[in-house]
C-alpha positions as CSV (number, residue, x, y, z in Angstrom):
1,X,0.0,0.0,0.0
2,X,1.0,3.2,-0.3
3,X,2.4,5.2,2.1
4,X,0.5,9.4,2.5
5,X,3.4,10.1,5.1
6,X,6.1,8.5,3.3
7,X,7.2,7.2,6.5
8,X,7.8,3.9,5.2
9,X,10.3,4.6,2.9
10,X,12.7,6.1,5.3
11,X,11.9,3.5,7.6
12,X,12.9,0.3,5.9
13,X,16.4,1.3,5.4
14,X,16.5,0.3,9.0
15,X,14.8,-2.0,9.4
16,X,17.7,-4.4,11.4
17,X,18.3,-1.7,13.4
18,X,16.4,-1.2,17.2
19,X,17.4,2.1,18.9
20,X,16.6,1.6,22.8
21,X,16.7,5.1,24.9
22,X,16.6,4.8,28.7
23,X,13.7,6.7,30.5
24,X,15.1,9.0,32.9
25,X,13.6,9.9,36.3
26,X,11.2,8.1,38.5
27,X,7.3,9.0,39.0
28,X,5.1,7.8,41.9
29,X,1.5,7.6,40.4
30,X,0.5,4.9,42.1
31,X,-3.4,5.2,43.2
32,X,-3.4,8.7,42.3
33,X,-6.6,7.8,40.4
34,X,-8.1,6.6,44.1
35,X,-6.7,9.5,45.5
36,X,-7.8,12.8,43.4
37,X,-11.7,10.7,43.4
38,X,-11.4,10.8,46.9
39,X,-10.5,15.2,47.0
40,X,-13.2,15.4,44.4
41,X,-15.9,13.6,46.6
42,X,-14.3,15.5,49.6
43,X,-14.8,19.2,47.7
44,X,-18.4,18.5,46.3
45,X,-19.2,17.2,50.3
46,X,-17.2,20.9,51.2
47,X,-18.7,23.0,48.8
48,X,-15.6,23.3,47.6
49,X,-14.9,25.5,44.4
50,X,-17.0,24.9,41.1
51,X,-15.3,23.4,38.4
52,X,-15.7,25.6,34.6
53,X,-18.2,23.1,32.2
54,X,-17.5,23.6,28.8
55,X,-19.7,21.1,27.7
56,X,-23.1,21.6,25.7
57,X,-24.6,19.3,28.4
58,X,-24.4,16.5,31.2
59,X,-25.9,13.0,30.8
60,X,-26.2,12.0,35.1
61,X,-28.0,8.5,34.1
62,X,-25.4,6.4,35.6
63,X,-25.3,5.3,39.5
64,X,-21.4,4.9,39.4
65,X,-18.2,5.5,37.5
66,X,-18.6,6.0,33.9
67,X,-15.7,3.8,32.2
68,X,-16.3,3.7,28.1
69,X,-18.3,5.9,25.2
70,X,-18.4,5.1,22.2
71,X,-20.1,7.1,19.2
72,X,-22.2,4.9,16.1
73,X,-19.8,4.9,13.0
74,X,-22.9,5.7,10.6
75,X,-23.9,8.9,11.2
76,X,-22.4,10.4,15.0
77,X,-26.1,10.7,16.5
78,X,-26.1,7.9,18.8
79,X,-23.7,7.3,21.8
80,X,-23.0,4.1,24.2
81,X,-21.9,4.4,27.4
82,X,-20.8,1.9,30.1
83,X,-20.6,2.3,34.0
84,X,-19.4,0.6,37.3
85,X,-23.4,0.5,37.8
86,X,-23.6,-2.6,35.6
87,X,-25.3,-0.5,32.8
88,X,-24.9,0.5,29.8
89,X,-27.3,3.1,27.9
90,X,-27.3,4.2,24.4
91,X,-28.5,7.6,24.1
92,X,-28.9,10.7,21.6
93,X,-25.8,13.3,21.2
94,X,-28.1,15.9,20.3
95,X,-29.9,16.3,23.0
96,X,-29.0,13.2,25.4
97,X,-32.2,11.4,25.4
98,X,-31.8,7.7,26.8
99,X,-33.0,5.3,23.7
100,X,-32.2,2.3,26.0
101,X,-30.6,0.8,28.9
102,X,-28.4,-2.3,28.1
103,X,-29.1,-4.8,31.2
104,X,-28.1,-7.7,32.5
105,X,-25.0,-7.6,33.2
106,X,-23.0,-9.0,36.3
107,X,-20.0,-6.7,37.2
108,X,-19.2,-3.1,35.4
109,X,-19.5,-2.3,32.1
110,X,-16.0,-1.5,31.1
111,X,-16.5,-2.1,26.9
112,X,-18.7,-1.3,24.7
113,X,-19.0,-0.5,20.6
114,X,-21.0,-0.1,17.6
115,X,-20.8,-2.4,14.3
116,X,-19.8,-0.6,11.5
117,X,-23.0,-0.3,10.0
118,X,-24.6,1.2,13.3
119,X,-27.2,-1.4,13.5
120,X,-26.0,-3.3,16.5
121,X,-23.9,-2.0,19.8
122,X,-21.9,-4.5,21.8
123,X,-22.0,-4.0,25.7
124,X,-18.7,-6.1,27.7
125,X,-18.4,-6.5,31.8
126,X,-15.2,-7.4,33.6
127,X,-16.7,-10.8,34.5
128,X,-16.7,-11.6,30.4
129,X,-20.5,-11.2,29.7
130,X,-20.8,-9.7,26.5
131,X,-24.2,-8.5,24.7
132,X,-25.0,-7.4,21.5
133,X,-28.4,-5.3,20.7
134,X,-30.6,-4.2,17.9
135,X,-30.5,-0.5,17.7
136,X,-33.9,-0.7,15.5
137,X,-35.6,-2.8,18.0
138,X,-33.7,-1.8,21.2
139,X,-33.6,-6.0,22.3
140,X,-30.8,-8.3,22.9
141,X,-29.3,-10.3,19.8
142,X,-27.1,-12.4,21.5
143,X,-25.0,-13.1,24.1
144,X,-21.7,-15.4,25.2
145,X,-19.5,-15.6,28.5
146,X,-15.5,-15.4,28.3
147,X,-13.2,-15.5,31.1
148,X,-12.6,-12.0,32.5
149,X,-13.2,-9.3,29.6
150,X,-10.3,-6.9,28.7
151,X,-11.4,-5.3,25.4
152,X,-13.8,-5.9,22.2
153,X,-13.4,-4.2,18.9
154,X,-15.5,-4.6,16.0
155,X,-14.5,-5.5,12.7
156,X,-14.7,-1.9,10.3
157,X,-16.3,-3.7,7.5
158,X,-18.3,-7.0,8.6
159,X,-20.5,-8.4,11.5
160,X,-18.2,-9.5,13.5
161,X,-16.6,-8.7,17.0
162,X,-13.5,-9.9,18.5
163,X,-12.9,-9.8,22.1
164,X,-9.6,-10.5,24.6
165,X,-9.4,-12.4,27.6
166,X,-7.5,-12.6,31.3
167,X,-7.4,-15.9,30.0
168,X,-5.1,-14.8,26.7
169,X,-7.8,-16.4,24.2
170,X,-9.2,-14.1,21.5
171,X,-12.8,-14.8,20.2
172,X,-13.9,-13.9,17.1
173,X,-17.5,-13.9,16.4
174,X,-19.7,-13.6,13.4
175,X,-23.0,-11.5,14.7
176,X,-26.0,-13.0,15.5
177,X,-25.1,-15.8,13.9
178,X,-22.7,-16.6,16.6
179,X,-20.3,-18.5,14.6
180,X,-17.4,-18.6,16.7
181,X,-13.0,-18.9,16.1
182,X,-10.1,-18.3,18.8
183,X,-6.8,-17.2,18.9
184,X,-5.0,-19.0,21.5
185,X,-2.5,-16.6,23.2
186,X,1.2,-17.3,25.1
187,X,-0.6,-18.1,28.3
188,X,-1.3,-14.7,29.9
189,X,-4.2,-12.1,29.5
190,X,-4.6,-10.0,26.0
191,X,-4.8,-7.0,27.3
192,X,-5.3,-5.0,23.9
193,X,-6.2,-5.5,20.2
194,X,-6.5,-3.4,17.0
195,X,-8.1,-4.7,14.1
196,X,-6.0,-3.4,10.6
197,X,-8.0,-1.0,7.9
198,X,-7.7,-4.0,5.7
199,X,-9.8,-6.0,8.0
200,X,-7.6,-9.3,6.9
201,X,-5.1,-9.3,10.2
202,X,-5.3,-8.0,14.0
203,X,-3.0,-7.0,16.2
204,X,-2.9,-8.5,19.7
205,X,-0.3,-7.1,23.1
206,X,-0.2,-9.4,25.5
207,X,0.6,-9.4,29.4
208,X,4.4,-11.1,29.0
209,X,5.3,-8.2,26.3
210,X,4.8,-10.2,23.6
211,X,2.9,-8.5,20.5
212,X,0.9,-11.2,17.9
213,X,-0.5,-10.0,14.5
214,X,-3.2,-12.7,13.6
215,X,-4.5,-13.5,10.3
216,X,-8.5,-13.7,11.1
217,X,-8.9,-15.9,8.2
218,X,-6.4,-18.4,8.9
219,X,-6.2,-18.3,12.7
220,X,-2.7,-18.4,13.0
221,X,-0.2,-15.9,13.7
222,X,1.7,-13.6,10.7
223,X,4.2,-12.3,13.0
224,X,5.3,-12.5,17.0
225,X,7.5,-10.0,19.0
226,X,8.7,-11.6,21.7
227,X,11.5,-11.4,24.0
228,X,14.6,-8.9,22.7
229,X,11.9,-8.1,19.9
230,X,8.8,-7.7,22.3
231,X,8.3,-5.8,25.4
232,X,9.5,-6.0,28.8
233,X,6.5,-5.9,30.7
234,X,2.8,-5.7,30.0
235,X,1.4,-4.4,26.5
236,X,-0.9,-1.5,27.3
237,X,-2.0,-0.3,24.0
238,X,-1.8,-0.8,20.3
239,X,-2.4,0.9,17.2
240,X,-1.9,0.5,13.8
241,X,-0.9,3.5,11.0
242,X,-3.8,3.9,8.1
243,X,-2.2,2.0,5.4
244,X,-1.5,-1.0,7.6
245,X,2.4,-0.6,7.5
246,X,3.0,0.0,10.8
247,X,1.8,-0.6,14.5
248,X,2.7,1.3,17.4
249,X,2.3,-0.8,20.7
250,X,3.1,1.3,24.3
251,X,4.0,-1.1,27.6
252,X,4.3,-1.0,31.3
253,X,8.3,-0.9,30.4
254,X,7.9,2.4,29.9
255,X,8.7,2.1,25.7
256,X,6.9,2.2,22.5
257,X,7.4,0.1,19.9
258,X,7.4,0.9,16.4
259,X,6.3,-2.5,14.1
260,X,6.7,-3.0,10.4
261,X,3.8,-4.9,9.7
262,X,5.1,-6.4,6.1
263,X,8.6,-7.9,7.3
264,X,8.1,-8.3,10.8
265,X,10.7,-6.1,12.0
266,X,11.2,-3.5,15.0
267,X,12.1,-0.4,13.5
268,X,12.3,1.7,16.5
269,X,12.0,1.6,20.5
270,X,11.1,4.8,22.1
271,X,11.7,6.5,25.3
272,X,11.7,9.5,26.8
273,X,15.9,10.8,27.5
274,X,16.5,12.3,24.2
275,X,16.4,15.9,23.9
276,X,14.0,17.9,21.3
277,X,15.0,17.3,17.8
278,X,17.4,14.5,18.9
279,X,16.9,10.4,18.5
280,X,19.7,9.0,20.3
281,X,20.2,8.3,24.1
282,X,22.1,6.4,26.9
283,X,21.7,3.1,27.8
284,X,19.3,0.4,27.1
285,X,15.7,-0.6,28.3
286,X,16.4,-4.6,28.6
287,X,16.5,-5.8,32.3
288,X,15.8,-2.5,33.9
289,X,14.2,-3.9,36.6
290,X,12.2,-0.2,37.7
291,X,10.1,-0.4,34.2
292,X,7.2,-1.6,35.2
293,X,6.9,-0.2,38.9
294,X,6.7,3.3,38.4
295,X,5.3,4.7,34.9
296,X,3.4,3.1,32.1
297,X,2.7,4.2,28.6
298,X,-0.5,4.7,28.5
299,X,-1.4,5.7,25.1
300,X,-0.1,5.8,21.8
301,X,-1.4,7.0,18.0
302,X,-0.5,8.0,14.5
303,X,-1.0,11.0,13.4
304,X,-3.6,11.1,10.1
305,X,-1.8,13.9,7.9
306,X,1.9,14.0,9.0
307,X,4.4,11.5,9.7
308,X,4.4,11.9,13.7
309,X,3.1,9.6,16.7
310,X,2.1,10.8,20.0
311,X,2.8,8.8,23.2
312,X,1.7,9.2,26.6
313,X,2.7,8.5,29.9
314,X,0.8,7.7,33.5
315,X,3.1,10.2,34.9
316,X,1.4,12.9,32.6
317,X,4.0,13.2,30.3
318,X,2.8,13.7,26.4
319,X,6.2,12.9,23.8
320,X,5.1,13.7,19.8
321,X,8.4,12.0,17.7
322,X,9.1,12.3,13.8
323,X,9.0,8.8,12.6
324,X,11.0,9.0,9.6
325,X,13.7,10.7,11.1
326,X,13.2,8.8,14.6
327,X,13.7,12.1,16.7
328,X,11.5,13.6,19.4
329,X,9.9,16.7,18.6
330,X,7.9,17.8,21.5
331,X,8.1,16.6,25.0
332,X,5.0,18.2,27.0
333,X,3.6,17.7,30.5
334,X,0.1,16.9,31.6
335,X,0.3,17.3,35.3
336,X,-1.5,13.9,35.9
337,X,-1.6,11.2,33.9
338,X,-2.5,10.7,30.4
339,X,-5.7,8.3,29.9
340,X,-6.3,8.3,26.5
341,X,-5.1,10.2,23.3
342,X,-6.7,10.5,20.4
343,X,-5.3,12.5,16.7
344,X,-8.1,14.3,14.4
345,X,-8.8,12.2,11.3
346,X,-8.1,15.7,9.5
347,X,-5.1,17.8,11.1
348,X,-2.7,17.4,13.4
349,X,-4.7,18.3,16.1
350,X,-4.2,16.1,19.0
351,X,-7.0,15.3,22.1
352,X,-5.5,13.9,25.3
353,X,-7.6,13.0,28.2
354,X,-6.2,12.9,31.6
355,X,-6.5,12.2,35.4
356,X,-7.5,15.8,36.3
357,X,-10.5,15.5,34.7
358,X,-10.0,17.7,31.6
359,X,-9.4,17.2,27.9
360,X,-6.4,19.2,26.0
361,X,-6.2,19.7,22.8
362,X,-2.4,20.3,20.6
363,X,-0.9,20.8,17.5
364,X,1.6,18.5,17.3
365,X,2.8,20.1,14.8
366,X,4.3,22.9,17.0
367,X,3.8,21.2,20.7
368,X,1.5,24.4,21.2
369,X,-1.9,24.1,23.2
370,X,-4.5,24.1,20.9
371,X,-7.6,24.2,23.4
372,X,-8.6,23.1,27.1
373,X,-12.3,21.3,27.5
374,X,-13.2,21.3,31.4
375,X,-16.4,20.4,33.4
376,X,-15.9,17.2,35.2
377,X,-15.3,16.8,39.0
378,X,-13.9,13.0,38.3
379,X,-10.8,12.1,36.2
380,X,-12.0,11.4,32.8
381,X,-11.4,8.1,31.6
382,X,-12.3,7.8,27.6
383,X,-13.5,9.9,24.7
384,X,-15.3,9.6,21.5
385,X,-14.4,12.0,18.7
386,X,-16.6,12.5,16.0
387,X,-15.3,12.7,12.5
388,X,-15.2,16.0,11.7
389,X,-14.1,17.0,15.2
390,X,-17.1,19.0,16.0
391,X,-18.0,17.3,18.9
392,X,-16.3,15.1,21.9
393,X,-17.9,12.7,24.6
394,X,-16.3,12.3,27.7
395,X,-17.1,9.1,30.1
396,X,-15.6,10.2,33.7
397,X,-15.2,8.5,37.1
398,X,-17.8,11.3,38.5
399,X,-20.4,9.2,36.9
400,X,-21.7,11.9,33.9
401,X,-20.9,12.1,30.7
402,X,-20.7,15.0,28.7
403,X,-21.2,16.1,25.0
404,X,-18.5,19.1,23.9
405,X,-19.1,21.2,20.6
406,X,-16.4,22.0,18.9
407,X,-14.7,24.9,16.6
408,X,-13.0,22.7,13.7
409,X,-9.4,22.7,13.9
410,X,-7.4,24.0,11.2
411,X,-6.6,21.7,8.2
């Protein structure tokens, strides 16, 4: 395929080569989560100072902790969320009517989605209970029980819906039918997936480190990172560039990994020691044995219309490198730690959701803020962009979510 960026043809000149740069400095995030819940509980008890709201306006259905939104591929209109109340609802953007709750479940709600043809939603709890519902009838299609649930996605271009276990298996479905295939894993818990553009192979980061891509078809595995070629710790998050080249995968070892997805070979490891406009650092990664105990990458993404990535940190540091030249070109600093990022399909516009309960908005371009979206008294813990970045939904641990308009950024 061809490349927009032109990242891969820089790229493959090295592709034998794995640059390792040692993360400097020690954070101590460690239940800060628990903790800033607990000083939001204790001002709202105090009367303590009112928090700005940006937002267009609050949806307060949910008795708990609001952990996922997702927004309906078709047309935007329609949002799911899913909360520690064992709930899910689907709702209206507009105006934030509830359509339907999603019941049933036995623990919280932690995943949910919408097939790509927005005529089915798929609600997951932590105890592996996963639903699926007709948006035209509001009922349940069908239903199945995996070992402890860790994510779902559903597949950009068919009815179907794969979903990772604490017990390492992937299951792939085909929906209602219920036609079922698994991926058996190393023998830990698959913590993350990404399903390519193509729709042909998956990517899958596993709790040893180790990074799978999948071919759905076949069942069996195209390519495996493991060991000096995988991660040190847990895989935390995936993602894979628009033309199915590359995958990015981020780790409790405090690296991310740049993939080629065509010859199987790691092309870079990132970290965070090199100076602006530099690539190179001291030291290595391998055995560190303070990786995983103190800061995690948390999130990681391609940008859409320039050949950068961004890559966040639990310590609330936000890194934006060059990929064809390998070097870092902004290092910038949340505060608290990074929850989710997200690029704009159209610019270089980058969201980042974080502990404090606010959304931030750069152009990763320059590093420079690009906008600040506040309103919620809990730490916000996912967001849904729509596609022409005019609007965000927020799920947050002060059990609301919130819809956001937004100016367009430039293109």
């Amino acid at each position: 395929m061809d490349d927009p960026d032109g990242a891969e043809a820089h790229l493959n000149n090295n592709n034998d080569v794995v640059e390792v740069i040692e993360l400097d400095g020690d954070a101590n995030p460690d239940d800060l989560a628990d903790e800033m819940e607990e000083e939001w509980a204790s001002e709202a008890d105090d009367g303590g100072e009112s928090v700005p709201d940006d937002s267009e306006f609050t949806v307060k259905k949910h008795k708990g902790a609001v952990f996922c939104v997702a927004l309906d591929p078709k047309s935007n209109a329609l949002a799911v969320t899913g909360g520690e109340d064992d709930l899910a609802y689907v709702w209206r953007v507009g105006d934030g009517e509830i359509l339907f709750p999603c019941t049933g479940h036995k623990d919280s709600v932690t995943c949910t989605g919408f097939s790509h043809d927005s005529s089915m939603v798929a609600t997951g709890d932590m105890s592996g209970l996963i639903k699926v519902w007709s948006l035209a009838t509001a009922q349940e299609l069908w239903s199945f029980e995996v070992s402890d649930l860790e994510w779902i996605e559903w597949h950009h271009k068919a009815p179907v819906l794969l979903a990772g276990t604490n017990s390492g298996e992937v299951w792939m479905w085909k929906i209602p039918a219920g036609d079922c295939r698994t991926f058996q894993g190393p023998g830990c818990q698959s913590m993350c997936g990404k399903i390519f553009p193509d729709g042909k192979v998956a990517v899958v980061g596993y709790e040893d480190g180790t990074v799978r891509i999948w071919d759905l078809k076949q069942s069996t595995p195209v390519f495996t990172f493991k060991g000096k070629d995988g991660h040190q710790g847990s895989v935390t998050c995936v993602a894979v560039h628009d033309d199915g080249t590359l995958v990015l995968t981020g780790s409790v070892d405090r690296t991310a990994s740049l993939l080629n997805a065509v010859t199987g070979k790691v092309l870079h490891v990132f970290t965070l020691d090199a100076k602006v406009g530099t690539g190179s650092g001291a030291g290595a990664a391998d055995g560190d044995e303070e990786a995983g105990s103190s800061n995690s990458v948390e999130s990681v993404g391609f940008c859409k219309v320039h050949p950068l990535i961004a890559v966040g940190y639990l310590d609330g540091t936000l890194v934006i490198w060059d990929v064809p030249s390998q070097t870092l070109r902004h290092r910038l600093q949340e505060g608290v730690g990074v929850v989710k990022l997200q690029w704009d399909l159209s610019s270089a516009t980058l969201f980042v959701c974080s502990l404090d309960g606010r959304v931030r908005l750069y152009d990763g371009r320059s590093g420079a803020s690009a906008g600040l979206l506040q309103g919620h008294r809990g730490e916000v813990l996912d967001f849904a962009l729509s596609r022409d970045s005019s609007m965000l939904v927020t799920a947050s641990g002060d059990h609301t979510a919130k819809v956001f308009h937004l100016q367009k950024p430039d293109r």
